[in-house]
C-alpha positions as CSV (number, residue, x, y, z in Angstrom):
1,X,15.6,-22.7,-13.9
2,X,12.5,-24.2,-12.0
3,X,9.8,-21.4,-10.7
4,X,8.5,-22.2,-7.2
5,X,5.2,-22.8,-7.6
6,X,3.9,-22.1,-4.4
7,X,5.2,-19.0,-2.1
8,X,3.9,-21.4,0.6
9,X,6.0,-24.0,0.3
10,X,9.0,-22.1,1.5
11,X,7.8,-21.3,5.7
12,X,10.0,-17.0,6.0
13,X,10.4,-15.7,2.0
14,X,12.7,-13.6,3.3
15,X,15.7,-15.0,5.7
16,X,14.8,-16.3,8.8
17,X,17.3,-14.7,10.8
18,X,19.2,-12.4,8.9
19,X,18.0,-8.9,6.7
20,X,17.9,-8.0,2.9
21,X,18.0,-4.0,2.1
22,X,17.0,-4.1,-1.2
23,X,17.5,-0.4,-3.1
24,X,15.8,0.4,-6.4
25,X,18.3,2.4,-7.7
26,X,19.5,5.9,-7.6
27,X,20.7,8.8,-5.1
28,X,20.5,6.5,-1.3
29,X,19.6,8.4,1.4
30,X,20.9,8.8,4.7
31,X,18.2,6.8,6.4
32,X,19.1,3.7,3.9
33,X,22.5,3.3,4.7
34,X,21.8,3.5,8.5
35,X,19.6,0.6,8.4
36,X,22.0,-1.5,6.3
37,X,24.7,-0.8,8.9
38,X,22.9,-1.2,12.3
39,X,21.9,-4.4,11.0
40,X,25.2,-5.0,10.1
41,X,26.4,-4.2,13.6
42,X,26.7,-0.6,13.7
43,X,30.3,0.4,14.4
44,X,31.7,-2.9,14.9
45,X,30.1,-4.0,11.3
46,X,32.5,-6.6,9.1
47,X,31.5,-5.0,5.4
48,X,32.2,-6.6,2.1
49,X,31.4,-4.8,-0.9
50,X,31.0,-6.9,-4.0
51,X,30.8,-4.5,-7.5
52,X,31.0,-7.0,-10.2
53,X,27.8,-6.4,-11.6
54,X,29.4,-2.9,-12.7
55,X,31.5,-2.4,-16.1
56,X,33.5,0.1,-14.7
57,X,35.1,-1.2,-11.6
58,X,37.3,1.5,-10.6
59,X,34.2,4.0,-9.6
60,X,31.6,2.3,-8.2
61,X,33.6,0.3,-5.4
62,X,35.4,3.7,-4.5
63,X,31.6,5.7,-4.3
64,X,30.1,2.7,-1.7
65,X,32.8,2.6,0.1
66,X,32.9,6.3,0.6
67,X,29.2,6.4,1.5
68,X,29.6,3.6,4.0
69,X,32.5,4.9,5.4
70,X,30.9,8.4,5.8
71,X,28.2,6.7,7.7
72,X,30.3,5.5,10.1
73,X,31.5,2.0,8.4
74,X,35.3,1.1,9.8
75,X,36.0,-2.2,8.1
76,X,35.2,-2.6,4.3
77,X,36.5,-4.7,2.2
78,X,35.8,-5.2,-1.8
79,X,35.6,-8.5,-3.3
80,X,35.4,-9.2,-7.2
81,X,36.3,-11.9,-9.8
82,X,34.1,-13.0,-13.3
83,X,35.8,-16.5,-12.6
84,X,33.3,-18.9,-11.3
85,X,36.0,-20.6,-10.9
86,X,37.1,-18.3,-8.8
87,X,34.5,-17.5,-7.2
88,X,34.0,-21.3,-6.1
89,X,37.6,-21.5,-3.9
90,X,37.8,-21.0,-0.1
91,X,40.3,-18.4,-0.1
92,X,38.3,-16.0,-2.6
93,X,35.3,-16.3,-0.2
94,X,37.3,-16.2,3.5
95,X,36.3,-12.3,3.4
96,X,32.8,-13.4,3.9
97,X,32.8,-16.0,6.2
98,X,33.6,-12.7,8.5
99,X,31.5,-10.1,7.4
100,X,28.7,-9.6,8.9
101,X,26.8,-7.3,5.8
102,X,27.4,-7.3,2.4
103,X,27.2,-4.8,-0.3
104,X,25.9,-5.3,-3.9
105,X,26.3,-2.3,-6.1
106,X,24.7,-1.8,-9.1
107,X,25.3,-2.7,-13.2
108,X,24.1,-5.5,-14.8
109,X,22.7,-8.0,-12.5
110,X,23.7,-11.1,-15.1
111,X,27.2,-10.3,-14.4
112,X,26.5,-11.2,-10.9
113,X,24.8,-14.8,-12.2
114,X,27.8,-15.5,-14.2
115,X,30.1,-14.6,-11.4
116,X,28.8,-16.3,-8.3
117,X,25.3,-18.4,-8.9
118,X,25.8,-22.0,-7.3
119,X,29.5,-20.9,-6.6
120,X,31.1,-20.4,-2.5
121,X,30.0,-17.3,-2.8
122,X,26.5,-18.2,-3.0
123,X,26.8,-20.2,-0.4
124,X,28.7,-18.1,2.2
125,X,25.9,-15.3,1.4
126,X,23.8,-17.5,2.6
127,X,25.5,-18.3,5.5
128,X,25.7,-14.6,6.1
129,X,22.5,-14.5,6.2
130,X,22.0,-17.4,8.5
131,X,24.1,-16.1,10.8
132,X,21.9,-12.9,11.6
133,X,24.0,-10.7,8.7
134,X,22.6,-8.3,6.1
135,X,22.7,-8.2,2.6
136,X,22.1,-5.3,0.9
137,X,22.3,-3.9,-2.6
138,X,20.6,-1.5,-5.3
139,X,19.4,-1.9,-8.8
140,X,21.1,-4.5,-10.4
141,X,22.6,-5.3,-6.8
142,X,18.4,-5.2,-5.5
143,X,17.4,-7.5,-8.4
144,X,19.8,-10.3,-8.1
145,X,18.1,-11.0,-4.8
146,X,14.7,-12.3,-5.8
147,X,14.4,-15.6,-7.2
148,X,13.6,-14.6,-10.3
149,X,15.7,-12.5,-12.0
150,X,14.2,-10.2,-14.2
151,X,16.2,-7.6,-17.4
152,X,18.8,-10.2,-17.0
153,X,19.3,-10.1,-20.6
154,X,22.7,-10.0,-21.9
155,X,21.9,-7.9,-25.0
156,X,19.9,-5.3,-22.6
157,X,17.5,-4.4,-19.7
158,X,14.8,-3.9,-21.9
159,X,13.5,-7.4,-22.4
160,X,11.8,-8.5,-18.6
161,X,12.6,-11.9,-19.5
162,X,15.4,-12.6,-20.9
163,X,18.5,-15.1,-21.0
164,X,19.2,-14.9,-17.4
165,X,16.3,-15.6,-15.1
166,X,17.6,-17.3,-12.1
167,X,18.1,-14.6,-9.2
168,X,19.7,-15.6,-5.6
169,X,16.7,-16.3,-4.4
170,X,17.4,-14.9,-1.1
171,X,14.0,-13.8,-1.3
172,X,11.6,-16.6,-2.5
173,X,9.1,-16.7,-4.9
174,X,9.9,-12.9,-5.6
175,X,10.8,-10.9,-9.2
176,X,12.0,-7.8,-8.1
177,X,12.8,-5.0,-10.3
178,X,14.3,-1.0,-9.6
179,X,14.3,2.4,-11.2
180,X,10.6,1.8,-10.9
181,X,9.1,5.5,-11.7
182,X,12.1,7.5,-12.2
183,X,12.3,5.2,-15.4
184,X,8.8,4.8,-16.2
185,X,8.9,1.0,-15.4
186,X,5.4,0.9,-13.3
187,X,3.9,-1.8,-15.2
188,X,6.8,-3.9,-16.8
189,X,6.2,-6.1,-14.0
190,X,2.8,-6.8,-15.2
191,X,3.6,-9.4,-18.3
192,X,6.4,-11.1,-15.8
193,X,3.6,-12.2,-13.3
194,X,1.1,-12.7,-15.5
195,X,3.6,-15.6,-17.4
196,X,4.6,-16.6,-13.4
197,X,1.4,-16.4,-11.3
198,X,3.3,-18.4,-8.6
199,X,5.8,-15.3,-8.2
200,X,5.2,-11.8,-6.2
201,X,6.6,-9.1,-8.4
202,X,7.7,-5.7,-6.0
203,X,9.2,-3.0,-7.9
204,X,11.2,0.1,-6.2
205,X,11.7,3.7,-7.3
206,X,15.2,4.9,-6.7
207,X,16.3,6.1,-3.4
208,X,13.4,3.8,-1.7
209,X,14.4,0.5,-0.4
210,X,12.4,-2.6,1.1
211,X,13.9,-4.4,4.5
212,X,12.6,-7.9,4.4
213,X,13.1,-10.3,7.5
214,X,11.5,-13.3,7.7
215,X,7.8,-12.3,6.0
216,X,8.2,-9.1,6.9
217,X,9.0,-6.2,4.5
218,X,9.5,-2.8,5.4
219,X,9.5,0.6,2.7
220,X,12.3,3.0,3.8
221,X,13.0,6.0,1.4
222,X,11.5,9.0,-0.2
223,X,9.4,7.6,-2.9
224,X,7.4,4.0,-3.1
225,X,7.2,0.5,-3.8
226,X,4.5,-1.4,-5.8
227,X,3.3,-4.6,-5.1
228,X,2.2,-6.8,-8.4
229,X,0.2,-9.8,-6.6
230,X,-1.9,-12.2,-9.6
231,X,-4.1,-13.3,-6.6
232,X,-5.1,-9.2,-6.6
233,X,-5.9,-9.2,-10.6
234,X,-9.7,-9.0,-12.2
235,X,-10.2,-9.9,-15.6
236,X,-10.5,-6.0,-16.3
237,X,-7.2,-4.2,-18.0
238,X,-7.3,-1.5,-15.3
239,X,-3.7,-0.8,-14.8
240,X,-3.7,2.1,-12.7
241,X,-2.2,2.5,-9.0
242,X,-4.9,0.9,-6.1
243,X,-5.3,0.7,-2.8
244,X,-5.0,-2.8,-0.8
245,X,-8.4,-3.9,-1.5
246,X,-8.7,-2.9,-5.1
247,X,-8.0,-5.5,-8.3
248,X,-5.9,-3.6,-10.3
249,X,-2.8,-4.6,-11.6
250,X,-0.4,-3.2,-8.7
251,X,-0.3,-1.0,-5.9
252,X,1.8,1.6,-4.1
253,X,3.6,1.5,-0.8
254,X,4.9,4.5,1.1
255,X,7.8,4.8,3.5
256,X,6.9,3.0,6.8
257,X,4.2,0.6,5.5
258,X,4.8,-2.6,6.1
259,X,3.9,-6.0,4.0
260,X,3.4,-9.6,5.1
261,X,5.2,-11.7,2.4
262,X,3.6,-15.0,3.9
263,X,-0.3,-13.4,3.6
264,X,0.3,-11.2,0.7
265,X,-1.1,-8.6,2.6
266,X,0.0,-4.8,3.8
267,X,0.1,-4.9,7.4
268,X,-3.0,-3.0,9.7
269,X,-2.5,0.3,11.1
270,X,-2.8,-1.0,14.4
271,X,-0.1,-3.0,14.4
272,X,1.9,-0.7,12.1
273,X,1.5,1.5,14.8
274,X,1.9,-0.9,17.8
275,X,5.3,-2.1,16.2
276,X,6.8,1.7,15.5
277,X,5.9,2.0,19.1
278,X,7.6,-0.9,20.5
279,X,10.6,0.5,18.4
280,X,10.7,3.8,20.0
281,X,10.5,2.8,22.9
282,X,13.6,0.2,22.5
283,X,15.6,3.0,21.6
Protein backbone atom coordinates (compact mmCIF):
# COMPACT_ATOMS: atom_id res chain seq x y z
CA UNK A 1 0.00 0.00 0.00
CA UNK A 2 1.16 3.62 -0.81
CA UNK A 3 0.78 6.33 2.18
CA UNK A 4 -0.54 9.67 1.06
CA UNK A 5 1.97 11.94 1.54
CA UNK A 6 0.23 14.99 1.87
CA UNK A 7 -3.30 15.39 3.79
CA UNK A 8 -3.47 18.29 1.32
CA UNK A 9 -3.55 16.73 -1.64
CA UNK A 10 -6.90 15.18 -1.16
CA UNK A 11 -9.48 18.86 -1.07
CA UNK A 12 -12.56 17.18 2.16
CA UNK A 13 -10.60 14.13 4.19
CA UNK A 14 -13.68 13.16 5.18
CA UNK A 15 -16.59 12.66 2.38
CA UNK A 16 -17.75 15.53 0.65
CA UNK A 17 -21.30 14.91 0.87
CA UNK A 18 -21.99 12.07 2.91
CA UNK A 19 -21.05 11.23 7.09
CA UNK A 20 -18.72 8.69 8.85
CA UNK A 21 -19.74 7.82 12.64
CA UNK A 22 -16.80 6.40 13.67
CA UNK A 23 -17.26 4.44 17.42
CA UNK A 24 -14.17 3.40 19.48
CA UNK A 25 -15.55 0.55 20.90
CA UNK A 26 -17.70 -0.45 23.72
CA UNK A 27 -21.22 0.16 25.44
CA UNK A 28 -22.89 2.98 22.39
CA UNK A 29 -24.98 5.42 23.76
CA UNK A 30 -28.22 6.69 22.96
CA UNK A 31 -26.98 9.90 21.49
CA UNK A 32 -24.60 7.74 18.99
CA UNK A 33 -27.13 5.79 17.40
CA UNK A 34 -29.41 8.88 16.91
CA UNK A 35 -26.88 10.61 14.89
CA UNK A 36 -26.04 7.57 12.71
CA UNK A 37 -29.75 7.25 11.96
CA UNK A 38 -30.90 10.94 11.35
CA UNK A 39 -28.13 11.01 8.94
CA UNK A 40 -29.32 7.97 7.66
CA UNK A 41 -32.80 9.43 7.13
CA UNK A 42 -34.44 9.02 10.32
CA UNK A 43 -37.45 6.83 10.04
CA UNK A 44 -37.39 6.31 6.42
CA UNK A 45 -33.43 5.14 6.76
CA UNK A 46 -32.39 2.00 4.15
CA UNK A 47 -29.82 0.18 6.83
CA UNK A 48 -27.36 -2.41 5.97
CA UNK A 49 -25.42 -4.00 8.64
CA UNK A 50 -22.30 -5.67 7.53
CA UNK A 51 -20.61 -8.04 10.67
CA UNK A 52 -17.95 -9.84 8.92
CA UNK A 53 -15.20 -8.43 10.81
CA UNK A 54 -16.79 -10.62 13.80
CA UNK A 55 -15.84 -14.49 14.42
CA UNK A 56 -19.01 -15.24 15.84
CA UNK A 57 -21.67 -14.20 13.40
CA UNK A 58 -24.66 -15.30 14.98
CA UNK A 59 -24.50 -12.50 18.01
CA UNK A 60 -23.20 -9.50 16.87
CA UNK A 61 -25.63 -8.99 13.71
CA UNK A 62 -28.65 -9.89 16.04
CA UNK A 63 -27.26 -7.11 19.05
CA UNK A 64 -26.95 -4.07 16.15
CA UNK A 65 -29.87 -4.86 14.72
CA UNK A 66 -31.70 -4.84 17.99
CA UNK A 67 -30.09 -1.53 19.05
CA UNK A 68 -30.99 0.13 15.72
CA UNK A 69 -34.20 -1.21 15.67
CA UNK A 70 -34.89 0.01 19.24
CA UNK A 71 -33.94 3.43 18.13
CA UNK A 72 -36.43 3.58 15.71
CA UNK A 73 -34.59 1.78 12.59
CA UNK A 74 -37.55 -0.06 10.31
CA UNK A 75 -35.53 -1.50 7.45
CA UNK A 76 -32.29 -3.42 8.16
CA UNK A 77 -30.77 -5.72 6.41
CA UNK A 78 -27.40 -7.79 7.10
CA UNK A 79 -24.91 -8.50 4.51
CA UNK A 80 -21.86 -10.93 4.88
CA UNK A 81 -19.50 -13.12 2.75
CA UNK A 82 -15.39 -13.82 3.25
CA UNK A 83 -15.51 -14.34 -0.69
CA UNK A 84 -14.02 -11.54 -2.42
CA UNK A 85 -15.21 -13.12 -4.94
CA UNK A 86 -18.29 -12.66 -3.64
CA UNK A 87 -18.06 -9.74 -2.54
CA UNK A 88 -17.15 -8.37 -6.19
CA UNK A 89 -20.73 -9.46 -7.96
CA UNK A 90 -23.75 -7.11 -8.46
CA UNK A 91 -26.22 -9.19 -6.81
CA UNK A 92 -24.21 -9.52 -3.46
CA UNK A 93 -23.93 -5.60 -3.30
CA UNK A 94 -27.77 -4.62 -4.75
CA UNK A 95 -28.54 -4.22 -0.78
CA UNK A 96 -26.34 -1.22 -0.92
CA UNK A 97 -27.03 0.49 -3.83
CA UNK A 98 -30.34 1.23 -1.62
CA UNK A 99 -29.25 1.91 1.66
CA UNK A 100 -28.78 4.92 2.65
CA UNK A 101 -26.36 4.03 6.06
CA UNK A 102 -24.39 1.30 6.70
CA UNK A 103 -23.32 -0.52 9.78
CA UNK A 104 -19.84 -1.96 10.56
CA UNK A 105 -19.72 -3.95 13.67
CA UNK A 106 -16.86 -4.82 15.39
CA UNK A 107 -13.98 -7.95 15.38
CA UNK A 108 -11.08 -7.91 13.51
CA UNK A 109 -10.86 -5.26 11.07
CA UNK A 110 -8.47 -7.53 8.58
CA UNK A 111 -11.40 -9.66 8.03
CA UNK A 112 -13.10 -6.74 6.63
CA UNK A 113 -9.73 -6.09 4.09
CA UNK A 114 -9.96 -9.66 3.03
CA UNK A 115 -13.66 -9.52 2.48
CA UNK A 116 -14.36 -6.30 0.59
CA UNK A 117 -10.98 -4.05 -0.19
CA UNK A 118 -11.03 -3.11 -4.06
CA UNK A 119 -14.22 -5.39 -4.31
CA UNK A 120 -18.26 -3.86 -5.29
CA UNK A 121 -18.52 -3.41 -2.05
CA UNK A 122 -15.94 -1.00 -1.75
CA UNK A 123 -17.14 0.77 -4.31
CA UNK A 124 -20.92 0.98 -3.62
CA UNK A 125 -19.76 2.28 -0.01
CA UNK A 126 -18.45 4.83 -1.63
CA UNK A 127 -21.18 5.56 -3.59
CA UNK A 128 -23.13 5.56 -0.36
CA UNK A 129 -21.28 7.96 0.69
CA UNK A 130 -21.44 10.06 -2.45
CA UNK A 131 -24.88 10.00 -2.41
CA UNK A 132 -25.32 11.95 0.97
CA UNK A 133 -25.39 8.28 3.09
CA UNK A 134 -23.69 7.42 6.31
CA UNK A 135 -21.32 4.97 7.29
CA UNK A 136 -20.86 4.08 10.58
CA UNK A 137 -19.10 1.46 12.60
CA UNK A 138 -17.08 0.76 16.01
CA UNK A 139 -13.87 -0.71 16.84
CA UNK A 140 -12.74 -2.91 14.32
CA UNK A 141 -15.78 -1.48 12.27
CA UNK A 142 -14.23 2.51 13.25
CA UNK A 143 -10.69 1.46 12.14
CA UNK A 144 -11.31 0.04 8.80
CA UNK A 145 -12.36 3.54 7.87
CA UNK A 146 -9.10 5.44 7.89
CA UNK A 147 -6.66 4.97 5.32
CA UNK A 148 -4.35 3.39 7.22
CA UNK A 149 -5.23 0.54 9.01
CA UNK A 150 -3.70 -0.02 12.09
CA UNK A 151 -3.70 -3.75 14.58
CA UNK A 152 -4.53 -5.30 11.36
CA UNK A 153 -2.38 -8.01 12.17
CA UNK A 154 -3.56 -11.47 11.56
CA UNK A 155 -1.69 -13.11 14.46
CA UNK A 156 -3.15 -10.18 16.88
CA UNK A 157 -4.08 -6.51 17.73
CA UNK A 158 -1.11 -6.00 19.53
CA UNK A 159 1.41 -5.19 16.82
CA UNK A 160 0.14 -1.35 15.42
CA UNK A 161 1.58 -2.27 12.23
CA UNK A 162 1.13 -5.25 11.13
CA UNK A 163 0.27 -7.39 7.92
CA UNK A 164 -2.65 -5.52 7.01
CA UNK A 165 -2.28 -1.84 6.67
CA UNK A 166 -4.50 -0.57 3.94
CA UNK A 167 -7.91 0.79 5.59
CA UNK A 168 -10.99 2.15 3.36
CA UNK A 169 -9.72 5.23 3.36
CA UNK A 170 -13.00 6.84 3.62
CA UNK A 171 -11.23 9.15 5.71
CA UNK A 172 -7.80 10.25 4.11
CA UNK A 173 -4.65 10.48 5.38
CA UNK A 174 -6.03 9.17 8.82
CA UNK A 175 -4.89 5.95 11.22
CA UNK A 176 -7.55 5.63 13.47
CA UNK A 177 -7.57 3.37 16.34
CA UNK A 178 -10.44 2.48 19.37
CA UNK A 179 -10.68 1.15 22.96
CA UNK A 180 -8.42 4.10 23.41
CA UNK A 181 -8.37 4.47 27.43
CA UNK A 182 -10.63 1.76 28.53
CA UNK A 183 -7.56 -0.41 27.10
CA UNK A 184 -4.79 1.69 27.96
CA UNK A 185 -3.97 2.38 24.24
CA UNK A 186 -3.25 6.32 24.78
CA UNK A 187 0.06 6.34 23.18
CA UNK A 188 0.19 3.31 20.71
CA UNK A 189 -0.58 5.78 18.20
CA UNK A 190 2.65 7.50 18.87
CA UNK A 191 5.22 4.99 16.99
CA UNK A 192 2.50 4.69 13.93
CA UNK A 193 2.84 8.60 13.25
CA UNK A 194 6.11 8.88 14.02
CA UNK A 195 7.06 5.96 11.07
CA UNK A 196 3.99 8.06 8.82
CA UNK A 197 4.37 11.81 9.50
CA UNK A 198 2.13 12.36 6.47
CA UNK A 199 -0.83 10.57 8.43
CA UNK A 200 -3.21 12.17 11.36
CA UNK A 201 -3.60 9.45 14.00
CA UNK A 202 -7.20 10.09 16.18
CA UNK A 203 -7.85 7.50 18.70
CA UNK A 204 -11.39 6.98 20.57
CA UNK A 205 -12.37 5.60 23.95
CA UNK A 206 -15.35 3.33 23.85
CA UNK A 207 -18.76 4.72 23.79
CA UNK A 208 -17.33 8.11 22.21
CA UNK A 209 -17.53 8.44 18.54
CA UNK A 210 -16.22 11.16 15.94
CA UNK A 211 -18.78 12.43 12.95
CA UNK A 212 -16.55 13.58 10.16
CA UNK A 213 -18.14 15.50 7.04
CA UNK A 214 -16.13 17.01 4.74
CA UNK A 215 -13.06 18.49 7.14
CA UNK A 216 -15.23 18.59 9.74
CA UNK A 217 -15.12 16.21 12.78
CA UNK A 218 -17.38 16.20 15.59
CA UNK A 219 -16.74 14.20 19.31
CA UNK A 220 -20.12 12.75 20.42
CA UNK A 221 -20.07 10.37 23.57
CA UNK A 222 -19.15 10.25 27.19
CA UNK A 223 -15.46 9.98 27.17
CA UNK A 224 -12.77 11.56 24.56
CA UNK A 225 -10.85 11.46 21.55
CA UNK A 226 -7.07 12.20 21.10
CA UNK A 227 -5.61 13.77 18.33
CA UNK A 228 -1.82 12.53 17.44
CA UNK A 229 -0.67 15.42 14.81
CA UNK A 230 3.63 15.13 13.94
CA UNK A 231 3.26 18.81 12.91
CA UNK A 232 2.32 19.22 17.00
CA UNK A 233 5.59 17.16 18.25
CA UNK A 234 8.92 18.85 19.95
CA UNK A 235 11.98 17.02 20.05
CA UNK A 236 11.13 16.47 23.89
CA UNK A 237 9.63 12.74 24.95
CA UNK A 238 6.75 14.53 26.85
CA UNK A 239 3.92 12.17 26.29
CA UNK A 240 1.38 13.45 28.47
CA UNK A 241 -2.25 14.73 27.47
CA UNK A 242 -2.07 18.78 26.14
CA UNK A 243 -3.97 21.32 25.24
CA UNK A 244 -4.22 22.66 21.44
CA UNK A 245 -1.30 24.81 21.58
CA UNK A 246 1.09 22.52 23.57
CA UNK A 247 3.83 20.05 21.68
CA UNK A 248 3.27 17.00 23.35
CA UNK A 249 2.65 13.89 21.72
CA UNK A 250 -1.36 14.05 21.65
CA UNK A 251 -4.23 15.69 22.93
CA UNK A 252 -7.69 15.22 24.23
CA UNK A 253 -11.09 16.06 22.81
CA UNK A 254 -14.42 16.22 24.73
CA UNK A 255 -17.93 15.72 23.48
CA UNK A 256 -18.99 18.68 21.34
CA UNK A 257 -15.50 19.94 20.32
CA UNK A 258 -15.09 20.11 16.96
CA UNK A 259 -11.80 19.63 14.66
CA UNK A 260 -10.83 20.91 11.24
CA UNK A 261 -9.20 17.95 9.40
CA UNK A 262 -8.07 20.30 6.45
CA UNK A 263 -6.11 22.95 9.24
CA UNK A 264 -5.24 20.39 11.71
CA UNK A 265 -6.75 22.49 14.15
CA UNK A 266 -9.66 22.26 16.99
CA UNK A 267 -12.23 24.60 16.02
CA UNK A 268 -12.69 28.31 18.13
CA UNK A 269 -15.22 28.65 20.64
CA UNK A 270 -16.84 31.26 18.79
CA UNK A 271 -17.68 29.35 16.11
CA UNK A 272 -18.19 26.22 18.20
CA UNK A 273 -20.65 28.19 19.67
CA UNK A 274 -22.14 30.06 16.55
CA UNK A 275 -22.62 26.55 14.81
CA UNK A 276 -24.45 24.76 18.05
CA UNK A 277 -26.50 27.79 17.74
CA UNK A 278 -27.42 27.68 14.18
CA UNK A 279 -28.32 23.94 15.13
CA UNK A 280 -30.73 24.76 17.76
CA UNK A 281 -32.31 26.96 16.19
CA UNK A 282 -32.95 24.56 12.94
CA UNK A 283 -34.53 22.29 15.11
Amino acid sequence: MTTPTSISDHGAIGPARGALVIVGGGEIGPEIWDRFLTLAGGADARIVIIPTAQENLSVTDDDTAKELAQHGARRIQVLHTRDPKEADTSQFVAPLREATGVWLTGGRQWRLADAYLHTRVHQELAALLERGGVIGGTSAGATIQGSFLVRGDTAGNELMIGDHVEGFGFLKAAAIDQHLLRRNRQFDLISVIGEHPELLGIGIDEGTAVVAQGNRLEVVGASYVAIFDREQWSGTENTSPNNAGSKGKFYFLSAGERFDLNDRRIAPPEIQADEKGAKKHSS
